[in-house]
C-alpha positions as CSV (number, residue, x, y, z in Angstrom):
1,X,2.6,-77.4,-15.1
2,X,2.4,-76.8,-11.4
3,X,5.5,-74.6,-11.6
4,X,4.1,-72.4,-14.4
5,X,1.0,-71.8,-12.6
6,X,3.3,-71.2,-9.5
7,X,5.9,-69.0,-11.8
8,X,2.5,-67.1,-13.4
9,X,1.2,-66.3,-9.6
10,X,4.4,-64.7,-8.6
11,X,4.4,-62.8,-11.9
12,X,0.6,-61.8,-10.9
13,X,1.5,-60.5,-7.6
14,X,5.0,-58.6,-8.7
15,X,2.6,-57.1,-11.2
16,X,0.2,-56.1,-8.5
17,X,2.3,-54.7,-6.9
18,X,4.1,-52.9,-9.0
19,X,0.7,-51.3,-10.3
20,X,0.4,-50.4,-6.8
21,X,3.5,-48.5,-6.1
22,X,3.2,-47.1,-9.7
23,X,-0.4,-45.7,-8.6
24,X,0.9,-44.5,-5.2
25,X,3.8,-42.6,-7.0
26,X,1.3,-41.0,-9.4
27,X,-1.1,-39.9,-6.4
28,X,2.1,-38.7,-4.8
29,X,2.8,-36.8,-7.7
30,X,-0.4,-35.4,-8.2
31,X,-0.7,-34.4,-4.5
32,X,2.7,-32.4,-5.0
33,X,1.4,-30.9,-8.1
34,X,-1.4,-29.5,-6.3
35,X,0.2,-28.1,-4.0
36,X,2.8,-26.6,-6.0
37,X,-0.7,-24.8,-7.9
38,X,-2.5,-23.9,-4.5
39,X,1.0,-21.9,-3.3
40,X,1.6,-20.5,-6.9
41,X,-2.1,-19.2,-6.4
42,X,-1.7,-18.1,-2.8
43,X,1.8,-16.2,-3.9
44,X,0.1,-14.6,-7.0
45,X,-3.0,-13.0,-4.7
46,X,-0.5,-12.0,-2.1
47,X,1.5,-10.5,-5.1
48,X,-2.0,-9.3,-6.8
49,X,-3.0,-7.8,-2.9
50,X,0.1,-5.9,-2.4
51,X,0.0,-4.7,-5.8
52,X,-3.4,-3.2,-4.9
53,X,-2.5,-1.9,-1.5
54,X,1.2,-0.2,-3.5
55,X,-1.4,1.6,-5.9
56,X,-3.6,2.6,-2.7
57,X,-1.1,3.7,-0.8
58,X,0.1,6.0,-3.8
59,X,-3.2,7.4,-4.2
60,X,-3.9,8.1,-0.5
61,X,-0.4,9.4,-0.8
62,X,-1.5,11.8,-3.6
63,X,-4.6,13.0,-1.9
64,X,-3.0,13.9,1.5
65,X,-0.1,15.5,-0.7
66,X,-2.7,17.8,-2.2
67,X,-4.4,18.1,0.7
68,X,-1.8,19.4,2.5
69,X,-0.4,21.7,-0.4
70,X,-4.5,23.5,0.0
71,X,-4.0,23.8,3.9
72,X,-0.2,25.3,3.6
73,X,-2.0,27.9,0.7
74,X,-4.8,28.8,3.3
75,X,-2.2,29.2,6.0
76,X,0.1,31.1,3.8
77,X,-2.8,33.9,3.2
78,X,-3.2,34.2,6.3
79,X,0.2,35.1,7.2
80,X,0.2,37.4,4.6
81,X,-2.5,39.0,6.2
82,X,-1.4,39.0,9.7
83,X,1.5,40.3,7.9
84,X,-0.1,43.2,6.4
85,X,-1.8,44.6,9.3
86,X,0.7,44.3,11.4
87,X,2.9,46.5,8.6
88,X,-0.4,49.2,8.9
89,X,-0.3,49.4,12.7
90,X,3.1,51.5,12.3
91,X,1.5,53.4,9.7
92,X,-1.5,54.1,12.0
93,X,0.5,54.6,15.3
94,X,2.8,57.2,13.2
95,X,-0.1,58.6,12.3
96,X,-1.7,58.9,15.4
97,X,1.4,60.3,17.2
98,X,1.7,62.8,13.8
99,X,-1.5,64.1,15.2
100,X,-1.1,64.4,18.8
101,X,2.2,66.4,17.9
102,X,0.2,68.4,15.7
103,X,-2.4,68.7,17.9
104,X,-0.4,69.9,21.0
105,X,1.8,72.7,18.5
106,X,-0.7,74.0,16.7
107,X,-3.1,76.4,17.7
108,X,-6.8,75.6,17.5
């Protein structure tokens, strides 16, 4: 009887024990579960954050664009105006020496 009760407390403690390691490998688990889900997270708002900044970045890119197309419109009428006087002041200086001539040959 003695070795029974000796044979059934070894049997307790393997059991123990094995509910212990089985526990310790399920907490293990768990732990590596978890962090599998906190980097998944972590990588989907870094993914989610650059998305973001990708669709800022275009729109920034989009204002600046237009931006700059109104400035180079603005600077392009004013060349055409420099442009134009600066095709008169012949026209006037021909004029003016027209004149003179005219002024020096002819009689008053």
């Amino acid at each position: 009887m003695e070795r029974v009760l000796d044979l059934s407390g070894r049997l307790q403690r393997i059991l123990e024990e094995a509910e212990k390691a089985a526990e310790m490998k399920v907490e293990e688990a768990r732990k590596r579960a978890e962090e599998m889900i906190t980097r998944a997270k972590e990588e989907a708002e870094n993914r989610r954050i650059r998305a973001q900044r990708g669709d800022g970045i275009e729109d920034l890119t989009r204002a600046e664009e237009e931006r700059a197309k109104q400035e180079a419109s603005r600077i392009l009428e004013e060349y055409r105006a420099r442009a134009e006087r600066l095709r008169r002041v012949p026209e006037e200086r021909f004029r003016e020496a027209v004149e003179m001539v005219l002024g020096e040959v002819l009689p008053r």
